[in-house]
MIKOL-169566 format. One record per residue: residue number from 1; residue in three letters; x, y, z of N, C-alpha, C, CB in turn. Coordinates in pm, whole numbers, plus 50000, padded with zeros to 5 digits. Atoms other than C-alpha are relative to their C-alpha. Glycine has a CB too. Layout:
<nodes>
     n   res     n_u     n_v     n_w    ca_u    ca_v    ca_w     c_u     c_v     c_w    cb_u    cb_v    cb_w
   NUM   ALA       X       Y       Z       X       Y       Z       X       Y       Z       X       Y       Z
...
</nodes>
This chain:
<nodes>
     n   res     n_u     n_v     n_w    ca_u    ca_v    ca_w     c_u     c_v     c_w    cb_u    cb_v    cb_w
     1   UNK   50004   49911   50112   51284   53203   55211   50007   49925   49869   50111   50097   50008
     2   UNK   49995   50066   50032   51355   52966   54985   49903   49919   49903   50034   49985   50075
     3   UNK   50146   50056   50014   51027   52779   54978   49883   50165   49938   49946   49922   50204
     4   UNK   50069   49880   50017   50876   53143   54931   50031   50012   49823   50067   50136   50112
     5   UNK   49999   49928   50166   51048   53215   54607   49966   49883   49914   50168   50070   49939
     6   UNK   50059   50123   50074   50994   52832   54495   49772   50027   49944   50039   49836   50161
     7   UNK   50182   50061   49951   50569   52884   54594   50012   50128   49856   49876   50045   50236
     8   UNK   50052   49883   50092   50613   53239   54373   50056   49922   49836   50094   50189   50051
     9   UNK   50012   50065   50104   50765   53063   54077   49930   49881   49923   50074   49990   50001
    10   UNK   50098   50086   50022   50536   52791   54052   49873   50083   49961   49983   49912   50119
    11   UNK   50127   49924   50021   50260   53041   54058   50032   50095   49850   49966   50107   50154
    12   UNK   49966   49889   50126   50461   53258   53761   50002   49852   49869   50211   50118   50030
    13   UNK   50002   50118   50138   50520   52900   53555   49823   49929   49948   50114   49830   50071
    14   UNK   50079   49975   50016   50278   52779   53382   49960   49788   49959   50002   50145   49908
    15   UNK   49929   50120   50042   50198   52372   53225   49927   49981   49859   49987   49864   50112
    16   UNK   50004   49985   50104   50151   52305   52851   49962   49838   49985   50119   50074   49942
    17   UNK   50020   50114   50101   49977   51968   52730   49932   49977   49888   49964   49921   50046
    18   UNK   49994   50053   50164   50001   51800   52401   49873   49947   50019   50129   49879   49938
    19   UNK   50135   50108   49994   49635   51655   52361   50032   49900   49913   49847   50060   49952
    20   UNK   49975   50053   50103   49739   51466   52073   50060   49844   50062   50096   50100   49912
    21   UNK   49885   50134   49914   50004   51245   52331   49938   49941   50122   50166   50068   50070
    22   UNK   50086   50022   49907   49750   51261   52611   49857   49956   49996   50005   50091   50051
    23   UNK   50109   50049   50087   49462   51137   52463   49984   49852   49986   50017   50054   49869
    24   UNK   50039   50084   50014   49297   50850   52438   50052   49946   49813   49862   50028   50057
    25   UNK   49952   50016   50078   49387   50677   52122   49914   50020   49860   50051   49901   50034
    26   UNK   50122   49926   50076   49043   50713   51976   49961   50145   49957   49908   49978   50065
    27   UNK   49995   49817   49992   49046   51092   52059   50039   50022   49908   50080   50088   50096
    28   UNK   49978   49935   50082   49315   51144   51875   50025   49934   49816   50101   50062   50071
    29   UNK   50026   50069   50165   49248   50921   51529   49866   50093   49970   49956   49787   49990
    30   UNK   50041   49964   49999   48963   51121   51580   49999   50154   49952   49987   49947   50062
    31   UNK   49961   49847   49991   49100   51449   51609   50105   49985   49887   50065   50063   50164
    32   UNK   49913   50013   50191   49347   51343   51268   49884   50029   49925   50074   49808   49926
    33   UNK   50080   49983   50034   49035   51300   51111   49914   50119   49937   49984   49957   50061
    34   UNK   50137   49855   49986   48836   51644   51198   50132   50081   49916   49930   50095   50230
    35   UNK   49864   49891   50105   49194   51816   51063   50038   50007   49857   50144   49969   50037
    36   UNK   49971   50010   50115   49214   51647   50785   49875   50067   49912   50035   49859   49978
    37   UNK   50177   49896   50080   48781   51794   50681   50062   50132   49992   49810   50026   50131
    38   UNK   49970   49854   50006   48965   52113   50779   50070   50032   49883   50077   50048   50114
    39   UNK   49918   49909   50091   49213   52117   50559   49964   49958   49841   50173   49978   50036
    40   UNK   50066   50012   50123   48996   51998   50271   50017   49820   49955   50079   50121   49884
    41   UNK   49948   50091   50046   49113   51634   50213   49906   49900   50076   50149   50001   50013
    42   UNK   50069   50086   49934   48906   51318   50270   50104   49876   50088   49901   49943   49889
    43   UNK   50003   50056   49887   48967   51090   50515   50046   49819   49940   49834   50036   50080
    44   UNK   49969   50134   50090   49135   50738   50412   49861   49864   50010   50170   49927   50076
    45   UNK   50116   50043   50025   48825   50594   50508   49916   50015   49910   49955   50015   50065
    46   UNK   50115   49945   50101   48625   50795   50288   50046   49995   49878   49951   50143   50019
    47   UNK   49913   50004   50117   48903   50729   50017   49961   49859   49919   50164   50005   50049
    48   UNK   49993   50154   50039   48825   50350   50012   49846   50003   49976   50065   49874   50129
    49   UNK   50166   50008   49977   48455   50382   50078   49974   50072   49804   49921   50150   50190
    50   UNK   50015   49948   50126   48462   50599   49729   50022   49905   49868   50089   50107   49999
    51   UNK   49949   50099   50063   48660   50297   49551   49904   49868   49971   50113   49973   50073
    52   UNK   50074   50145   49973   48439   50063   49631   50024   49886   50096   50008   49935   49894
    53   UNK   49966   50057   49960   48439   49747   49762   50141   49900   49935   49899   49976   50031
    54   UNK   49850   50057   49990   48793   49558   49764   49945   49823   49940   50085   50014   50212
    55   UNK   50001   50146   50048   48803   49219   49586   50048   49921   50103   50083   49972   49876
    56   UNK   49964   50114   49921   48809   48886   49762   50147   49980   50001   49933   49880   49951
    57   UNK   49911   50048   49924   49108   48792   49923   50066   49841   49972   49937   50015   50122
    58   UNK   49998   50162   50024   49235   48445   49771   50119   49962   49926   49873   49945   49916
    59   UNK   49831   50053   50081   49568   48305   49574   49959   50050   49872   50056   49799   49986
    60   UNK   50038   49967   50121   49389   48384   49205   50017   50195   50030   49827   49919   49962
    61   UNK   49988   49835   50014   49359   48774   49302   50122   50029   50017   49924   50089   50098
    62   UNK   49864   49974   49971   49699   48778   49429   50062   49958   49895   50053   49945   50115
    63   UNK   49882   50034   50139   49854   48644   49123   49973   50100   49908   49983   49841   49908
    64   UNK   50027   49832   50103   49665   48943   48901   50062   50075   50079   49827   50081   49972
    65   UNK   49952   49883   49964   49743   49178   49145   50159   50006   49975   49959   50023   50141
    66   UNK   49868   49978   50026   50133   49054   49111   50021   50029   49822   50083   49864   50062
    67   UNK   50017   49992   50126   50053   49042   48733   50019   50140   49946   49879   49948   49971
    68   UNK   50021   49802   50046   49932   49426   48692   50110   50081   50047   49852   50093   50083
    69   UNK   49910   49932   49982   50242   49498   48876   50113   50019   49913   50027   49972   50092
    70   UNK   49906   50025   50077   50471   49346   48644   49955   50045   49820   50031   49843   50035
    71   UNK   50006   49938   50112   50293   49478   48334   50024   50171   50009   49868   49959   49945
    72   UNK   49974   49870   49971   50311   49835   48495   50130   50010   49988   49956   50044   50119
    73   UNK   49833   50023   50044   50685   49747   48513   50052   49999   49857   50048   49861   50045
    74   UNK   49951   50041   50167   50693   49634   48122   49970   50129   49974   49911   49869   49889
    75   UNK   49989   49877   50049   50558   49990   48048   49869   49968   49917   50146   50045   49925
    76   UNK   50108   50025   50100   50231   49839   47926   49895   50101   50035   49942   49847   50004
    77   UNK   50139   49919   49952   50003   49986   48163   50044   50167   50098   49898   49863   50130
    78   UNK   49958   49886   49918   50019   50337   48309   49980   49984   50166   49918   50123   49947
    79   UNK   50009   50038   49887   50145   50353   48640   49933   50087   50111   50113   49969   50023
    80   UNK   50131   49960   49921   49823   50452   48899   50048   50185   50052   49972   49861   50171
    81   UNK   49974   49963   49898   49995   50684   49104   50089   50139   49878   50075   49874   50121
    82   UNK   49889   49913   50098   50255   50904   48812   49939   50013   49856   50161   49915   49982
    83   UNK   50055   49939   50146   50002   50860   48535   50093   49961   49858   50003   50179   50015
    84   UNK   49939   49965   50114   50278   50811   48321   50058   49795   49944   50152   50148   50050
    85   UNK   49919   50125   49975   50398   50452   48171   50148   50008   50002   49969   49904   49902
    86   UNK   49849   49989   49976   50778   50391   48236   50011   49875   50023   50060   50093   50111
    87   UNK   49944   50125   49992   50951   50056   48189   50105   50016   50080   50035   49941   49880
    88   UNK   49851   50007   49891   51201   49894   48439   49978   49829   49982   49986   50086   50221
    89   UNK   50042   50143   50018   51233   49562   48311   50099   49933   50098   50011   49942   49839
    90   UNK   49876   50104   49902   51511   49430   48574   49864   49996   50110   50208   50101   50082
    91   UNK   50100   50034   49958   51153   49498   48791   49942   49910   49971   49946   50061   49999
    92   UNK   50086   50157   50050   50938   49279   48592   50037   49908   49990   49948   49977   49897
    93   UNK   49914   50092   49971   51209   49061   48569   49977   49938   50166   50139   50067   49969
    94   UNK   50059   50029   49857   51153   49030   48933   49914   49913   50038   49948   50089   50047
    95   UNK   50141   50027   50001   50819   49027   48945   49960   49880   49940   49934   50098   49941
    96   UNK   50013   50126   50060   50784   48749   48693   50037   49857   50100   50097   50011   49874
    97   UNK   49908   50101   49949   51047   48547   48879   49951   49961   50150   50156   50057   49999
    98   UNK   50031   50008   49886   50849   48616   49196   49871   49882   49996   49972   50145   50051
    99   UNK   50085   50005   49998   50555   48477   49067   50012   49838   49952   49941   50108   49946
   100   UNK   49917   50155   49978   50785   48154   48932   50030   49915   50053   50068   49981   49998
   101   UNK   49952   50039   49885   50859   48120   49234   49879   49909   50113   50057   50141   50057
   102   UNK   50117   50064   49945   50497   48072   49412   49966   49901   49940   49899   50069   50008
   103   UNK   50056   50143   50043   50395   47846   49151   50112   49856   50025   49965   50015   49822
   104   UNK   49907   50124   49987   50683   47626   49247   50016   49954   50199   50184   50062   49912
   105   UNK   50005   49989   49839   50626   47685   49622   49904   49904   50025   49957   50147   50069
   106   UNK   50131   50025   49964   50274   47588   49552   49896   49860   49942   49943   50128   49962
   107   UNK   50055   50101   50100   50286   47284   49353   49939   49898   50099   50120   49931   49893
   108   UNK   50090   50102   49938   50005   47040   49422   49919   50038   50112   50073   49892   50043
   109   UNK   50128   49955   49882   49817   47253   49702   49882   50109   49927   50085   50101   50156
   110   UNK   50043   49895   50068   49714   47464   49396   49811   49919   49970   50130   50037   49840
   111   UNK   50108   50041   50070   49332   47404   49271   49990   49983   49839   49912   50083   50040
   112   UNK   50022   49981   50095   49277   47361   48926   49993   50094   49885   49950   49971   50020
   113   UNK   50022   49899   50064   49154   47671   48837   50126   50108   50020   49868   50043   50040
   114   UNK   49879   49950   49990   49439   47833   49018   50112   49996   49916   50032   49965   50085
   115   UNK   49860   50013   50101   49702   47658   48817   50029   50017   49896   50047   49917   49982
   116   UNK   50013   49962   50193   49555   47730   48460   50046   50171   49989   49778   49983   49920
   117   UNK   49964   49872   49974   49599   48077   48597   50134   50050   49990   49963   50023   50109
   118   UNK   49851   49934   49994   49924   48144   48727   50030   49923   49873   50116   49967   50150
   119   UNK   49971   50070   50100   50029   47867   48423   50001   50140   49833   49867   49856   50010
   120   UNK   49989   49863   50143   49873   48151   48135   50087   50154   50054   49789   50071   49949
   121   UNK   49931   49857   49960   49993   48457   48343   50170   50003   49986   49961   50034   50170
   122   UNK   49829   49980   49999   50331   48336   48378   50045   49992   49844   50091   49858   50098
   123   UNK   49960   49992   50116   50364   48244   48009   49969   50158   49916   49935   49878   49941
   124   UNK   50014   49873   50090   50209   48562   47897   50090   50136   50040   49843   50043   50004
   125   UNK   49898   49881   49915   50408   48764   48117   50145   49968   49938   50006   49976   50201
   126   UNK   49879   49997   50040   50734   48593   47993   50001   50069   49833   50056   49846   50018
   127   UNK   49947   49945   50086   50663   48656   47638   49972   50162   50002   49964   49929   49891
   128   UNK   50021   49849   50018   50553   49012   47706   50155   50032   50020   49884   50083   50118
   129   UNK   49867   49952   49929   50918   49047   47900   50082   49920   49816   50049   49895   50225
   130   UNK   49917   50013   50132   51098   48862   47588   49953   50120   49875   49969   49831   49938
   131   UNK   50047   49919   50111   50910   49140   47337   50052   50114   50045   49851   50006   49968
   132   UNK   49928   49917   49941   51020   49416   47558   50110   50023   50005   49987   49998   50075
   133   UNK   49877   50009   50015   51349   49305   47599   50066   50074   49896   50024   49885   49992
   134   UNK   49975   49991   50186   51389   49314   47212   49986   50096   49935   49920   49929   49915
   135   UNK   50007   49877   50070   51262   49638   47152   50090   50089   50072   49859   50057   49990
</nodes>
């Protein structure tokens, strides 16, 4: 009897899978994707693809890119994301000091052109941070 009422509850239950967890991994980057067209919003692919292409990859871009961070910090440049400028100079302080830091990491493996670089960035960056300070 036993086995009887087991065979009838099996037949009354029922089983519920997640496709999302069961899925191939493609499926479901796939299936993020199609949800995200649904709900109106592009696709981080289609976010970058809109941007353009991405600058080379090399020690000179990386020192602007730490650069634009630390002027976004001084309150020079508006920041991407809030639109709004807002200083935090114990940031740029940072930032500067970070960037002090590579060129001292990097002495003598630097190229030429590299070093005239970080060399003006870091000076222009300090007196921007000393003018800031002051006001």
């Amino acid at each position: 009897m036993d086995d009887e009422k087991k065979d009838q509850e099996k037949e009354k239950s029922f089983v519920v899978r997640d496709k999302r967890f069961s899925a191939k991994k493609e499926d479901r980057e796939e299936s993020i994707i199609r949800e995200d067209e649904k709900v109106g919003g592009a696709s981080e692919a289609d976010k970058s693809s809109e941007q353009g292409p991405l600058p080379e990859i090399d020690f000179r871009n990386f020192i602007l890119s730490l650069s634009t961070s630390a002027l976004i910090q001084l309150g020079e440049i508006e920041d991407p994301f809030t639109q709004k400028k807002v200083k935090s100079l114990s940031l740029a302080k940072q930032t500067i000091d970070l960037i002090g830091m590579l060129k001292e990491k990097t002495k003598g493996n630097l190229t030429a052109d590299e070093e005239k670089v970080i060399d003006y960035i870091l000076y222009d960056l300090r007196m921007r941070y000393v003018k800031a300070a002051e006001s």
